[in-house]
N, C-alpha and C positions, 0 to 999 in steps of 0.2 A: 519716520515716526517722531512725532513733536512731542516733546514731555510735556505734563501739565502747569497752566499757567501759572509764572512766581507772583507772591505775594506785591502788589500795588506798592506800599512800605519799600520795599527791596530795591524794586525796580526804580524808584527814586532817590534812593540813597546808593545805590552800589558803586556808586565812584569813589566813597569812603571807601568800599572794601574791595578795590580793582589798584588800590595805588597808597601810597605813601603810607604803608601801614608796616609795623615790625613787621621782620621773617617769621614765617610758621606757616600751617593752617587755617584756614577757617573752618570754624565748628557749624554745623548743623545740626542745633540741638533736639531732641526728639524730632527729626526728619521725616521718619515713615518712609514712604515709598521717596521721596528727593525731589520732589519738587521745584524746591529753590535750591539744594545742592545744586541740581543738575543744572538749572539753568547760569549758578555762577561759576560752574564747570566750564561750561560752553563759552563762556566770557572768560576763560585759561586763569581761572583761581582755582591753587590747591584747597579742595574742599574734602572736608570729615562729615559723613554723612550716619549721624548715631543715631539709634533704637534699640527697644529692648527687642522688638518684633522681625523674626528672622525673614519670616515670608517679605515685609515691607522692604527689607535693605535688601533681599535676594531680586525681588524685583526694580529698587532703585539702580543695582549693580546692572543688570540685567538691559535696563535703558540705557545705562552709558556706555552699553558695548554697543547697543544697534547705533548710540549716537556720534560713538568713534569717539568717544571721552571718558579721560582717566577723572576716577572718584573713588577716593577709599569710602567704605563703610565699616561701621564700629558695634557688634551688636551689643548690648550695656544696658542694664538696669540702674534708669538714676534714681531710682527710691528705695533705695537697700538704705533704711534707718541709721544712722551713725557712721556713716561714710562717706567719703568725698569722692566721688568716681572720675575726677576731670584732673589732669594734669596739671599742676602749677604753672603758671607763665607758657601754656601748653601752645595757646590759640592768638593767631595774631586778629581774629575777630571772631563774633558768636554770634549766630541770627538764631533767633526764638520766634515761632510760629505758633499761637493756640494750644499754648503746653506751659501750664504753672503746678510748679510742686514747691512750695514755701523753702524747704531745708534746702535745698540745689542754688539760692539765691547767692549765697557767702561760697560756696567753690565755683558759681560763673565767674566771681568778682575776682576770684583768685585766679582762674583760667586765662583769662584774656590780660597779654602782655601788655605792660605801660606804652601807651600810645594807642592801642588797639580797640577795636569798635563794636560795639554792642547794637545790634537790632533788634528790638524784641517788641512783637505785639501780640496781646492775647486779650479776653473777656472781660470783662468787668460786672459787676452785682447786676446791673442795669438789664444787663442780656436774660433775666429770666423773663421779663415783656416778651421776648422774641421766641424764646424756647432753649433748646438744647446749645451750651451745658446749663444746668440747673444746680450741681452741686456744688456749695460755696467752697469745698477747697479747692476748687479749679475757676474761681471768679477771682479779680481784684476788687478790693476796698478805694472808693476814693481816694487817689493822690498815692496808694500805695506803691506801685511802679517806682513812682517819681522819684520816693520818699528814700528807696533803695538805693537808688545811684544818684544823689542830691549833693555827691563830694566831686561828682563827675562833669565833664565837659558836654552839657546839654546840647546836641545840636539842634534838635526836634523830641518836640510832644504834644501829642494830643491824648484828648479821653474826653469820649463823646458815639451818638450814633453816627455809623457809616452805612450808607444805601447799598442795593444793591446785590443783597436781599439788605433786610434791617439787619443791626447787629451791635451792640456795646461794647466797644473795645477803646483800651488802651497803647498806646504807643508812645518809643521812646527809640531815638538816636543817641548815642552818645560816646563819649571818646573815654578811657581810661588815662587819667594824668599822668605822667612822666613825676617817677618819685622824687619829690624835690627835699635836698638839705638845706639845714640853715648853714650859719656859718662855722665854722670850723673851729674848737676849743684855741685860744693860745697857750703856748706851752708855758710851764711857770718857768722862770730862772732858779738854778739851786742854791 
């Protein structure tokens, strides 16, 4: 049984997140059934497979047993208003798939360890020519993606139509910097 196919996005970038990244996890944010978990499961990344929807993880769980691969799953409500549900320095990478909730943006940034890689593509305003989603808090604003991680190591971005069916979406690769200091006080003489 072949899980369903990973995100186009992924599938070109997953060399970022198969190698030279901090220790940890990687996150699957809103995952659902795992999709792209499971498939970077199968390529032997420790993968977190988060939802708030039991049925969807109990099922993603479910495939990596028929697939003979380990994948944790996390069930987690990330829109509990005035919380941070993600671990600090938690994830050595974060792949976002078709899932925007504005507040979640400042603890992805905090989740993913320096050095560590962000994939994230979802909707843009544009998508309501196409159809579903239609509600803007699950759309981006022009440039707004970008605008979030704009202190970050760009690898890749677009925002525009992709075929295939049609569809408006944004996308963004990007690396988390390594916190750099300046140089170091001299001591006064007394």
């Amino acid at each position: 049984m072949e899980p369903e196919a990973p995100s186009p996005l992924l599938i070109q970038f997953s060399d970022l997140l198969l190698r030279d990244l901090p220790p940890g996890p990687i996150l699957d944010l809103a995952g659902g059934a795992g999709r792209n978990a499971l498939w970077l499961a199968q390529k032997g990344a420790r993968v977190v497979c988060c939802d708030r929807s039991r049925e969807a993880l109990s099922c993603a769980q479910k495939k990596a047993q028929t697939l003979g691969i380990s994948m944790e799953t996390w069930e987690v409500d990330l829109e509990v208003p005035g919380t941070n549900p993600l671990p600090e320095d938690g994830f050595s990478g974060v792949i976002v798939f078709r899932y925007l909730y504005r507040p979640l943006i400042p603890c992805i940034k905090k989740a993913i360890k320096p050095g560590g890689i962000l994939i994230y593509e979802t909707f843009t305003v544009e998508q309501r020519r196409f159809g579903k989603p239609r509600n803007p808090d699950h759309l981006l604003e022009p440039g707004e993606l970008l605008g979030w991680f704009s202190h970050w190591i760009v690898i890749h971005y677009f925002e525009g139509i992709l075929p295939d069916p049609p569809r408006a979406m944004a996308q963004l690769v990007s690396r988390k910097p390594h916190v750099a200091f300046g140089p170091l006080p001299v001591p006064k003489d007394e």
